[in-house]
N, C-alpha and C positions, 0 to 999 in steps of 0.2 A: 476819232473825230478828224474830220475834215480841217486843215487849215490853207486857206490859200493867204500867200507872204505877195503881193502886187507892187508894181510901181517899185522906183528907187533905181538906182545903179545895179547890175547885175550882181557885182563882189558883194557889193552890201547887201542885197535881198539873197543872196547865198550865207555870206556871215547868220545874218540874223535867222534863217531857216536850221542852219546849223545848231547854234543856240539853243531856239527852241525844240529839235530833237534831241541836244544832249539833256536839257532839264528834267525832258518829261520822260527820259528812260530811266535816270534817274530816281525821276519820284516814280516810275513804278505808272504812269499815262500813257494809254495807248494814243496817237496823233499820226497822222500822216500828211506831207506839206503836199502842195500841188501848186502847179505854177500858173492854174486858168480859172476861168469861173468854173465854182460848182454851187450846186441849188442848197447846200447844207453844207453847214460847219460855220467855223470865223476866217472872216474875210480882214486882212490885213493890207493897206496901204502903206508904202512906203512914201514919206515926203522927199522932194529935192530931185525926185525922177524927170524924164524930159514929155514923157507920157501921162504927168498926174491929171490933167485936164481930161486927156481922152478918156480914161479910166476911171475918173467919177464918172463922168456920163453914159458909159457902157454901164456902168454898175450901177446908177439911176436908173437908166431905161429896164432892167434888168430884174430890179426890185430887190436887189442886196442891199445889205446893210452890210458895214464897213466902218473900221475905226482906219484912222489916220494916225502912224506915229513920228513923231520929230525926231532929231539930234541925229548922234553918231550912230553907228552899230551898234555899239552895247547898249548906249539909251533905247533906239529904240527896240531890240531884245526884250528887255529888262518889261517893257510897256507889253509889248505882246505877251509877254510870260504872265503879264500880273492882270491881264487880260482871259487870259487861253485857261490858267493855273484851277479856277472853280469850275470853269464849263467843266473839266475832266475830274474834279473831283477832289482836289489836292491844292491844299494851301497854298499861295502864289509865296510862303518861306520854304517852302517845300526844296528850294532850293537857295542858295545863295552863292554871287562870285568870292571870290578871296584874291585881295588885293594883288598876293605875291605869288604863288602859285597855281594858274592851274584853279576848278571849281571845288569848295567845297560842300559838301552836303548836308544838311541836317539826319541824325542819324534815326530819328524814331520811327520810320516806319524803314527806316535800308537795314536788308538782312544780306546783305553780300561780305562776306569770309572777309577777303580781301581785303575790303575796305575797313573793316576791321582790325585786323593785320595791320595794315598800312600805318594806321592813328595808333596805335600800342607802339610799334619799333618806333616811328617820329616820336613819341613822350619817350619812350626812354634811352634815346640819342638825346633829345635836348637836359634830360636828366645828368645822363654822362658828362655831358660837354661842362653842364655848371657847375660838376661834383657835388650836388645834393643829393643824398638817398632817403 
């Protein structure tokens, strides 16, 4: 699926494209970002751009549809994802951040080793550390 990420400051409409390709690799959703119009997919607006006037009215005459999302980078991430998450098929939990590290995943439909891995040694490092067995 198409998604075009518009409007916004460059860093931020980069951040938030970012986001949304690490989610949806993630969960396992095919997406591809684009930076223009295209006649298919979702169309994202970024508020707080210097361009957001021009780019409704392009996207008016145009006959896109187009959501607008607010706040910071990861707010508006987080909108696009719970947005973008059903058109491809996949629970908009399908993924979630984690406060202190880095994303974490929900695991019921990730079959990567790895990660796997990963979440066994972390339990039993924090096991070690509290000396409970």
């Amino acid at each position: 699926m198409n998604v075009m990420v518009l409007g916004g400051v460059p860093d931020r409409r980069h951040a938030v494209a970012t986001a949304l390709v690490d989610r949806a690799r993630h969960a396992r959703a095919d997406i591809t970002i684009v930076d223009e119009l295209a006649l298919s997919g979702l169309c994202l607006l970024l508020a707080g751009g210097p361009e957001d006037t021009t780019l409704r009215e392009t996207l008016a005459r145009a006959g896109l549809a187009y959501s607008v999302l607010y706040g910071d980078a990861a707010q508006q991430a987080a909108a696009a994802w719970a947005l973008l998450a059903p058109l491809v098929g996949v629970p908009a939990s399908a993924t979630e951040p984690s406060p202190r590290a880095g994303p974490i995943w929900r695991c019921e439909k990730c079959s990567d080793p790895e990660c796997e891995h990963r979440l066994f040694r972390d339990l039993l490092a924090r096991r070690g550390a509290s000396g409970a067995y």
